[in-house]
FIVOLO-805139 format. One line per field, with one value per atom (N, C-alpha, C): residue in three letters; chain; atom name; x, y, z. Coordinates in steps of 0.02 Angstrom, whole numbers, plus 50000, padded with zeros to 5 digits. Example, Ala and Ser with C-alpha at 12.3 -4.5 7.8 and 13.67 -1.06 7.14 Angstrom:
! FIVOLO-805139
type c(ala	ala	ala	ser	ser	ser);
mol c(A	A	A	A	A	A);
atom c(N	CA	C	N	CA	C);
xx c(50660	50615	50660	50642	50684	50645);
yy c(49716	49775	49835	49888	49947	50002);
zz c(50390	50390	50390	50354	50357	50394);
***
This chain:
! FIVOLO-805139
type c(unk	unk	unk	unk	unk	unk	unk	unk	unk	unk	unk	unk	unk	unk	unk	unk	unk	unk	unk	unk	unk	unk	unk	unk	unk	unk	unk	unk	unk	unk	unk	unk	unk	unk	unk	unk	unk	unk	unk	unk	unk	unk	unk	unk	unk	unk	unk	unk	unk	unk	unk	unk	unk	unk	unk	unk	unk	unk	unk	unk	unk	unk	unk	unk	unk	unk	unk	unk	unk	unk	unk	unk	unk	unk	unk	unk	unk	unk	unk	unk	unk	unk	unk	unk	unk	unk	unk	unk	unk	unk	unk	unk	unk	unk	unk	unk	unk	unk	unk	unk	unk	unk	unk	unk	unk	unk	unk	unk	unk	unk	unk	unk	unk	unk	unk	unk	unk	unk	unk	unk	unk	unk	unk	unk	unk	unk	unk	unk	unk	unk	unk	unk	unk	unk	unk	unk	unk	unk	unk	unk	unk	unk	unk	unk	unk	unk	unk	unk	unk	unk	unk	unk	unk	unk	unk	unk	unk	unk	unk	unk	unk	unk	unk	unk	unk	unk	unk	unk	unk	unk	unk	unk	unk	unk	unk	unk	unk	unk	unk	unk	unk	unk	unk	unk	unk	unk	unk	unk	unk	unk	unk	unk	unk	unk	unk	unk	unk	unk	unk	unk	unk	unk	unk	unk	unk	unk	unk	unk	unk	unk	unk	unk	unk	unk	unk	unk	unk	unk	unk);
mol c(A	A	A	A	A	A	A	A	A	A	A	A	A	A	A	A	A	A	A	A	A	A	A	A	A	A	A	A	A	A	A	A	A	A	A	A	A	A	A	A	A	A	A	A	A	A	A	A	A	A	A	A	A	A	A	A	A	A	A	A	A	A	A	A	A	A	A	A	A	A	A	A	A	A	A	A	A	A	A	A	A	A	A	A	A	A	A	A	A	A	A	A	A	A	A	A	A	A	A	A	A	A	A	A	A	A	A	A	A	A	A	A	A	A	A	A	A	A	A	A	A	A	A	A	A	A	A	A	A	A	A	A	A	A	A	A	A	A	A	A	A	A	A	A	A	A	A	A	A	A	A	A	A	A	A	A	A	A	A	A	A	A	A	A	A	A	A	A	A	A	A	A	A	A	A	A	A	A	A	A	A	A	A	A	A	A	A	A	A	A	A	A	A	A	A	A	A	A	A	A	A	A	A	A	A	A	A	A	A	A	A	A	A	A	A	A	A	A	A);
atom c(N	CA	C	N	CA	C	N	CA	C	N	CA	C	N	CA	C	N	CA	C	N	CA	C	N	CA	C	N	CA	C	N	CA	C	N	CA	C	N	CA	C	N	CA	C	N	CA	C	N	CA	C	N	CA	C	N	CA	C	N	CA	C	N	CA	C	N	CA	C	N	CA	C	N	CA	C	N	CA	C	N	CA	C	N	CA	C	N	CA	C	N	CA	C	N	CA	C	N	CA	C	N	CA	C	N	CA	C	N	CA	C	N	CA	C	N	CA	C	N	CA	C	N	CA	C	N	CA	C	N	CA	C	N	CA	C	N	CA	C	N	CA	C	N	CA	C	N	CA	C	N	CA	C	N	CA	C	N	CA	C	N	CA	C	N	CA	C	N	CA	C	N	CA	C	N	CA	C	N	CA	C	N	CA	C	N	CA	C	N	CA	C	N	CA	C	N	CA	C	N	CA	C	N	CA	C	N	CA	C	N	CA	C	N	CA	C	N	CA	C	N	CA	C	N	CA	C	N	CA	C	N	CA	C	N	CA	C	N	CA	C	N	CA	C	N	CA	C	N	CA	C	N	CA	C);
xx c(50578	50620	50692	50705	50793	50789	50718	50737	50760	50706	50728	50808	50825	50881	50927	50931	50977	50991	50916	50886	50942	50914	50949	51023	51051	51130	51155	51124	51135	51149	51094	51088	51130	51149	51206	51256	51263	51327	51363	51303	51301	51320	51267	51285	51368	51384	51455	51503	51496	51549	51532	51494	51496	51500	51506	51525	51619	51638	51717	51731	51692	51724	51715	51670	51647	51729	51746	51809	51863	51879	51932	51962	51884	51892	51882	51830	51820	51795	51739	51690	51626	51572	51503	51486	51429	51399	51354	51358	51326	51293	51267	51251	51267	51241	51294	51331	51253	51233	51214	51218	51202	51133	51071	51018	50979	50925	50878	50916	50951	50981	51015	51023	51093	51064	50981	50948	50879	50895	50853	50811	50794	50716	50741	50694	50706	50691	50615	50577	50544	50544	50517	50428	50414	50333	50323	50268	50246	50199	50202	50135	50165	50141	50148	50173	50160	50170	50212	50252	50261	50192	50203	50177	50173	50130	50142	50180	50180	50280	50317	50324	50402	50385	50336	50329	50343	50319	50337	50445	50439	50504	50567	50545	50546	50568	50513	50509	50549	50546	50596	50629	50696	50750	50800	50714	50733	50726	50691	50663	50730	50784	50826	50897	50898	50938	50953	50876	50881	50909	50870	50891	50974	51008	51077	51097	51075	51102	51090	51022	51032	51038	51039	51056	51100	51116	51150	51223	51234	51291	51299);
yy c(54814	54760	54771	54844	54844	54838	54831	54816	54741	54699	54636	54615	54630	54615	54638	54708	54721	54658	54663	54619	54541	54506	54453	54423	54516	54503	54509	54554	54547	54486	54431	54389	54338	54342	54284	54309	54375	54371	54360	54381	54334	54287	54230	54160	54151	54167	54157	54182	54236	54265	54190	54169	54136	54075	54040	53984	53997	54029	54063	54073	54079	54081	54017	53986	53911	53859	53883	53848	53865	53926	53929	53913	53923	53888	53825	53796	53741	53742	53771	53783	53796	53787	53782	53854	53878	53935	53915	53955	53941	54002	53989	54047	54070	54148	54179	54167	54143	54145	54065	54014	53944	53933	53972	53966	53958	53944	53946	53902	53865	53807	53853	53920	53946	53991	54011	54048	54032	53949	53910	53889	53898	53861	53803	53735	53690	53656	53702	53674	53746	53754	53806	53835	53763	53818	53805	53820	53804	53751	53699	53628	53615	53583	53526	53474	53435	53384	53386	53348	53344	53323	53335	53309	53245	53231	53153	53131	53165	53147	53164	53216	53194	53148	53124	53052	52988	53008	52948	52962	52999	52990	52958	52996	52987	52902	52872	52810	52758	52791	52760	52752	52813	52819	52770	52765	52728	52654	52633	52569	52541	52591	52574	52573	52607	52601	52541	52529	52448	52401	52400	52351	52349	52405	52395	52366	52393	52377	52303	52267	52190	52145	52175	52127	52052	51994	51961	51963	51966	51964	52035);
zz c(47164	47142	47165	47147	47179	47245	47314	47370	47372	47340	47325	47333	47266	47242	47295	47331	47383	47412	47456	47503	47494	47430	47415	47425	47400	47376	47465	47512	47565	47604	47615	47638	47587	47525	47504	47539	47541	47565	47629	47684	47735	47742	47694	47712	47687	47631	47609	47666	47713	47757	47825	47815	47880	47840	47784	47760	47765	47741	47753	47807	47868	47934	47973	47929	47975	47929	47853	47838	47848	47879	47921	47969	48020	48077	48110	48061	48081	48147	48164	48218	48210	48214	48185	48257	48194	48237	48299	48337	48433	48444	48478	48518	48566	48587	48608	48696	48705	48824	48817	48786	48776	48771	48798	48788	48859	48864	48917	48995	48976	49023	49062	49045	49075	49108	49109	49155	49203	49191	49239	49229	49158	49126	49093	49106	49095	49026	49007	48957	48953	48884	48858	48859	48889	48906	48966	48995	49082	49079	49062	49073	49112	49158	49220	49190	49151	49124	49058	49032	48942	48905	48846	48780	48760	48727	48703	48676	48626	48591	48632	48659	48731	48767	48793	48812	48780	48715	48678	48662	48647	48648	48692	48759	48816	48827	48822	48848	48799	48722	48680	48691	48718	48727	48800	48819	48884	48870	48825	48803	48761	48728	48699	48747	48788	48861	48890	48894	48932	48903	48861	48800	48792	48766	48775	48825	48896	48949	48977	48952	48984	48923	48870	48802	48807	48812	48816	48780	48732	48678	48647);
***
C-alpha cells in the first residue's frame, strides 16, 4: 500500500509541476523531435492503402472543401 500511495503522490505531483509550468508559460506540452514527420514516415503502419475510416474521413473533409468552395452565397 505505501508503494501505492508513493506511486500516487508522485504522479500528482507531476501533473501539478506541469499544470504550473503550462500557467506560467502559457505553452502547452510538445514533443521533443516533432514526431514521425520529421524522420520520413508518413503514416504509422505499412498498408498500401488507408483504412476505411481514413477514407471515410478523407472524402468528408473533401466533400466539405467543395462545398465551401462552390457554395453560392
Amino acid at each position: 500500500m505505501e508503494t501505492f500511495i508513493g506511486t500516487f503522490v508522485v504522479f500528482v505531483s507531476l501533473f501539478v509541476l506541469m499544470s504550473i509550468g503550462y500557467i506560467v508559460k502559457r505553452k502547452a506540452v510538445s514533443g521533443s523531435c516533432g514526431g514521425l514527420a520529421n524522420v520520413g514516415v508518413d503514416k504509422e503502419c505499412d498498408c498500401p492503402e488507408p483504412c476505411d475510416k481514413r477514407k471515410a474521413r478523407e472524402a468528408q473533409a473533401q466533400r466539405e472543401q467543395d462545398y465551401q468552395q462552390n457554395r453560392i452565397i
